[in-house]
FIZATOR-720839 format. One line per 4 residues: their letters; for each residue y, x, z of N, C-alpha, C. Coordinates in nm, 3 decimals. Atoms other than C-alpha are relative to their C-alpha. Last residue first. Example, Ala and Ser with C-alpha at 12.3 -4.5 7.8 and 13.67 -1.06 7.14 Angstrom:
<pts>
SA> -0.119,-0.082,-0.006,-0.106,1.367,0.714,0.109,-0.077,0.073 | -0.119,0.089,0.000,-0.450,1.230,0.780,0.120,0.090,0.000
</pts>
This chain:
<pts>
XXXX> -0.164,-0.011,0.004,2.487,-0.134,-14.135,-0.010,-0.148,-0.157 | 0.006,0.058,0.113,2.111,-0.230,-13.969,0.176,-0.009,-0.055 | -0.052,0.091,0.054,2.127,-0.049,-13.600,-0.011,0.002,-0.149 | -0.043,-0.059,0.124,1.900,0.184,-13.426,0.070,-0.148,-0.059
XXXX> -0.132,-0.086,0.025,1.917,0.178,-13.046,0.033,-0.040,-0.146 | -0.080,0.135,-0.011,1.574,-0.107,-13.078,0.168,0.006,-0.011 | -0.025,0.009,0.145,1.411,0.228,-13.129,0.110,-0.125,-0.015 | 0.005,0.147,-0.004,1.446,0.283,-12.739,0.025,-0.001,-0.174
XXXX> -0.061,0.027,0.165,1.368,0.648,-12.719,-0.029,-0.162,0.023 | 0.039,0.066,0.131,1.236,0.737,-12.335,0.100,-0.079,-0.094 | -0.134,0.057,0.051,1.365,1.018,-12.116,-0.057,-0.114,-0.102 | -0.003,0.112,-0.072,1.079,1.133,-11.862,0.137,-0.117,-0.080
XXXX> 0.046,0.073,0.009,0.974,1.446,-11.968,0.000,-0.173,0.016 | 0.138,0.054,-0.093,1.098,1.652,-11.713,-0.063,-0.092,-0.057 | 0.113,-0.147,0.035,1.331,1.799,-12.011,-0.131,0.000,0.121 | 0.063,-0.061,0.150,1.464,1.486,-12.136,-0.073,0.105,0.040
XXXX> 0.092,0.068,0.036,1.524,1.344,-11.773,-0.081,-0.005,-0.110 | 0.137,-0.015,-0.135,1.758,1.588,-11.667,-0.136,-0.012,-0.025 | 0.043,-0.170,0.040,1.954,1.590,-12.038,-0.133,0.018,0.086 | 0.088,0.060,0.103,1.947,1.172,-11.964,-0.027,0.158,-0.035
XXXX> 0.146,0.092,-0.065,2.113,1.268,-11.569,-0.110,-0.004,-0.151 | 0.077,-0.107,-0.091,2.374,1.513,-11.764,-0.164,-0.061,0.079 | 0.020,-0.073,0.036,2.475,1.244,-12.031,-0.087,0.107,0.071 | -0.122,-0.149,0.018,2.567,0.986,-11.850,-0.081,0.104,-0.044
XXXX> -0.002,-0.040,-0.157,2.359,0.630,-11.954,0.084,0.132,0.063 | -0.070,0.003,-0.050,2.173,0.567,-12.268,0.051,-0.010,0.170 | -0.017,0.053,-0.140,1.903,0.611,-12.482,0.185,-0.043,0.042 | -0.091,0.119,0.022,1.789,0.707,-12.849,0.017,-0.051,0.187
XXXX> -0.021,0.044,-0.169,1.653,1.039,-12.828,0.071,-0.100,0.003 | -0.094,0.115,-0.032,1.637,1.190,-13.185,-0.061,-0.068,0.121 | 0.098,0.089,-0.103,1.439,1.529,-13.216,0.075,-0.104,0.025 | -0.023,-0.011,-0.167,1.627,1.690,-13.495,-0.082,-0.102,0.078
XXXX> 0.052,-0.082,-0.107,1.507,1.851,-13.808,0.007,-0.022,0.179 | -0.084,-0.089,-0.028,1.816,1.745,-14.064,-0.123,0.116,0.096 | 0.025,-0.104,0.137,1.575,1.502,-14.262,0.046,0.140,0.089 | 0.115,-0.084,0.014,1.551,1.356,-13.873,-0.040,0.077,-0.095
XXXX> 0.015,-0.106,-0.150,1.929,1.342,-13.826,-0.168,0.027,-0.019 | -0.004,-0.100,0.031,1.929,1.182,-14.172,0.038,0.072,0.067 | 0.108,-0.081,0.105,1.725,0.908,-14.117,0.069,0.147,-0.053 | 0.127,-0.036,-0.084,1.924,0.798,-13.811,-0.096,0.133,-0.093
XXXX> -0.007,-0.136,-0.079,2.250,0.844,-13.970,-0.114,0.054,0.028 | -0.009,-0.119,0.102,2.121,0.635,-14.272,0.047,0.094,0.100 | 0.148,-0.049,0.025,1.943,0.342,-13.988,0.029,0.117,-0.115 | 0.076,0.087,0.088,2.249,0.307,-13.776,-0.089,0.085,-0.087
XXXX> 0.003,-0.046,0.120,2.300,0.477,-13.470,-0.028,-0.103,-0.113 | 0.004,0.067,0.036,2.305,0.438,-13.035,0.034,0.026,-0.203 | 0.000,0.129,-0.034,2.333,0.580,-12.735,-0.027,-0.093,-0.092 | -0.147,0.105,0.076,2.271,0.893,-12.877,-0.055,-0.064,0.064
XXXX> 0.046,0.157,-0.103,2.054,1.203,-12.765,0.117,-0.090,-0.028 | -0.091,0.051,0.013,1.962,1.495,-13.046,0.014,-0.162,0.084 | 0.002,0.159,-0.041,1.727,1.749,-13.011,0.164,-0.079,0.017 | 0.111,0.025,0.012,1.685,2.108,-13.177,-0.024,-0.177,0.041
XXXX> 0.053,0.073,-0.061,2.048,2.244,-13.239,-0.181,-0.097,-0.006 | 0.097,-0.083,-0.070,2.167,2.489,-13.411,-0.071,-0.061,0.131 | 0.068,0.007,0.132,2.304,2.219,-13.705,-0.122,0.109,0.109 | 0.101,-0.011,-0.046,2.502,2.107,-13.437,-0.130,0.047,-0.100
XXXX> 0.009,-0.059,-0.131,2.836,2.106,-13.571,-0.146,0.054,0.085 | -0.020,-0.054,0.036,2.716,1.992,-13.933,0.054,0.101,0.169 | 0.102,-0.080,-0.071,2.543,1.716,-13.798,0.072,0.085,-0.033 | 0.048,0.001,-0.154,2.846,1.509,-13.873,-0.076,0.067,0.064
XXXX> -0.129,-0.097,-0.069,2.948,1.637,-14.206,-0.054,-0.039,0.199 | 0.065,-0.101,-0.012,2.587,1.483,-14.366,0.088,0.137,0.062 | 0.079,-0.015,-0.115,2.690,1.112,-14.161,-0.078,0.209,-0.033 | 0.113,0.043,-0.020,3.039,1.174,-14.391,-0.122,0.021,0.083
XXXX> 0.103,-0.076,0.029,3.346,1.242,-14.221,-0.111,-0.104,-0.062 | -0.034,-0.185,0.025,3.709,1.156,-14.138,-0.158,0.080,-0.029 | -0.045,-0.085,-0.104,3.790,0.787,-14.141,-0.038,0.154,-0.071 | -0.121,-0.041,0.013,3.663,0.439,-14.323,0.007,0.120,0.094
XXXX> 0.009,-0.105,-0.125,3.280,0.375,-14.320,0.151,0.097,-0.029 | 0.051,-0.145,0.039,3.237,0.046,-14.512,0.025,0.099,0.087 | -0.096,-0.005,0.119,3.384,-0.301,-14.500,-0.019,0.195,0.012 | 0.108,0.020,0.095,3.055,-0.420,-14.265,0.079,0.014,-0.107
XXXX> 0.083,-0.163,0.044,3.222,-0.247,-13.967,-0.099,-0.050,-0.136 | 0.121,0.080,0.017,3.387,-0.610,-13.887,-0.080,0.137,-0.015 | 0.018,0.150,-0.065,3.672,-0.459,-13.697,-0.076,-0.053,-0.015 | -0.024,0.098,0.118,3.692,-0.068,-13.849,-0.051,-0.162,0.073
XXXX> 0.047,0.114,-0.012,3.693,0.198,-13.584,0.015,-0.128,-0.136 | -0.114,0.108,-0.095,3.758,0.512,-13.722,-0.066,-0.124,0.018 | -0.088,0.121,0.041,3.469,0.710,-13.824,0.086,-0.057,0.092 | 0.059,0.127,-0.021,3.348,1.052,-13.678,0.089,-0.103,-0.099
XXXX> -0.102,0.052,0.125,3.385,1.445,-13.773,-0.045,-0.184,0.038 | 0.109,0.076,0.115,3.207,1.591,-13.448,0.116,-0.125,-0.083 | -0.045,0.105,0.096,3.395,1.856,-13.207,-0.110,-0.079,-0.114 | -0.052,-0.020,0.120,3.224,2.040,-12.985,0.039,-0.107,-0.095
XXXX> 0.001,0.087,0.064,3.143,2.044,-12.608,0.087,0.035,-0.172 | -0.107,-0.028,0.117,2.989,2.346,-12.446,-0.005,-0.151,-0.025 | -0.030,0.117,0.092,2.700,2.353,-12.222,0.173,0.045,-0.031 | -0.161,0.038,0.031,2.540,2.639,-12.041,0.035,-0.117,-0.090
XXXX> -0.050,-0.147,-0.015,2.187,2.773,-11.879,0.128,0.003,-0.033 | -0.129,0.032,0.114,2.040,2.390,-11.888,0.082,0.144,0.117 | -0.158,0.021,-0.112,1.696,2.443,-11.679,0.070,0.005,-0.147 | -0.012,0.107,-0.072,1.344,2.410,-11.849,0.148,-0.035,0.067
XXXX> 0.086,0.007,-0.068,1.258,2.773,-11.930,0.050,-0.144,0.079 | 0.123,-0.089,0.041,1.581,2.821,-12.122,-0.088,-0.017,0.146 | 0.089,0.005,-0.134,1.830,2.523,-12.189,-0.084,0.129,-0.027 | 0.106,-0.125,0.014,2.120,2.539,-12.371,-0.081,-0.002,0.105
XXXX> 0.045,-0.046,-0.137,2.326,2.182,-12.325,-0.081,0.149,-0.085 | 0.092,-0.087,0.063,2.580,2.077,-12.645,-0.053,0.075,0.143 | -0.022,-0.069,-0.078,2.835,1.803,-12.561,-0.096,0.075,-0.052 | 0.069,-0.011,-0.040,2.933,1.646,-12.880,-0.045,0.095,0.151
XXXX> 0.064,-0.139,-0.065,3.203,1.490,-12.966,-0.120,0.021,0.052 | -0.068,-0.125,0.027,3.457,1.230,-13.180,-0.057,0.136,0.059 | -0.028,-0.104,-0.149,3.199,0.940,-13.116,0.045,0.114,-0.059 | -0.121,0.056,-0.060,3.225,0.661,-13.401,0.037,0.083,0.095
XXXX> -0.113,-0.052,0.111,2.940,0.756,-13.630,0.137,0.005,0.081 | -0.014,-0.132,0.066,2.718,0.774,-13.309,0.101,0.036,-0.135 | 0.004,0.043,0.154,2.748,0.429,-13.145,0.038,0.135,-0.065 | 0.130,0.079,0.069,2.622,0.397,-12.782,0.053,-0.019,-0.131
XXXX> -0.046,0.114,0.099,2.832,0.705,-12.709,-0.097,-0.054,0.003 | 0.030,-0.010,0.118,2.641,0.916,-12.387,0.041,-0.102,-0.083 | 0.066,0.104,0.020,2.851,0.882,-12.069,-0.053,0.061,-0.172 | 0.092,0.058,-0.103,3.049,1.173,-11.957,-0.119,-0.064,-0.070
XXXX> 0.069,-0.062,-0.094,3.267,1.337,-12.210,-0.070,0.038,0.109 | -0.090,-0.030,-0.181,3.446,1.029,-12.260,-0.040,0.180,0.018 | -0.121,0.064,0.034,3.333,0.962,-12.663,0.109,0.070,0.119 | -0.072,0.044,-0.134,3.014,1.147,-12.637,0.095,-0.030,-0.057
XXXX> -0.078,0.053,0.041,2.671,1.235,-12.833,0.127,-0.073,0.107 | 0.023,0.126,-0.108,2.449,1.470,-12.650,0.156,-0.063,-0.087 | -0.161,0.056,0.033,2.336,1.796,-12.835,0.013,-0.195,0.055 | 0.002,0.149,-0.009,2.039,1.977,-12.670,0.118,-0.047,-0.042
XXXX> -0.159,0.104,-0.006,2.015,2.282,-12.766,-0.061,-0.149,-0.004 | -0.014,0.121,0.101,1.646,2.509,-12.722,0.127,-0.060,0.032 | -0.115,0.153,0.005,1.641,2.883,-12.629,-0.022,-0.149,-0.010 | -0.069,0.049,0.118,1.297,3.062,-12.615,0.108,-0.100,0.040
</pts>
């Protein structure tokens, strides 16, 4: 059986530590443990805003954001606040709060070995 891994990114390296704000996702396919292809895809994000406590100015809401990945099973961010969060898990996805480059934290997700720092989730 397939599973996607979608990996939140700004560089296309490093996993974003702030998910409304990252313009992409990389997307891994794994079967039987290995990553069989990746792809990166566009994700509708916010513009930066200076204090971020004057609302969520830019190009998507958090239910347009999953909307790329919707075939996706787990989801790894650097970082989220608590209405993305909650509605990546309404959505079905395994949330992975970490950080670090992307390919090494994919590694380490599927040997088991990737741990969720809740402490990721931010208060908007």
């Amino acid at each position: 059986m397939m599973q996607k891994i979608a990996v939140v990114t700004e560089n296309g390296r490093q996993i974003s530590s702030h998910f409304g704000m990252a313009p992409a996702y990389r997307v891994y396919s794994v079967e039987d443990g290995k990553v069989v292809a990746e792809e990166q895809r566009a994700k509708p994000y916010h513009t930066h805003h200076p204090d971020h406590n004057g609302g969520h100015e830019g190009h998507g809401l958090h239910e347009d954001m999953f909307a790329p990945i919707l075939d996706c099973q787990v989801l790894i961010c650097g970082g989220m606040g608590t209405p993305a969060y909650q509605k990546a898990l309404a959505a079905g996805l395994e949330v992975v709060l970490s950080g670090g480059e992307m390919r090494t934290a994919v590694d380490a997700f599927l040997l088991g070995r990737l741990d969720s720092d809740p402490r990721r989730i931010h208060q908007h």
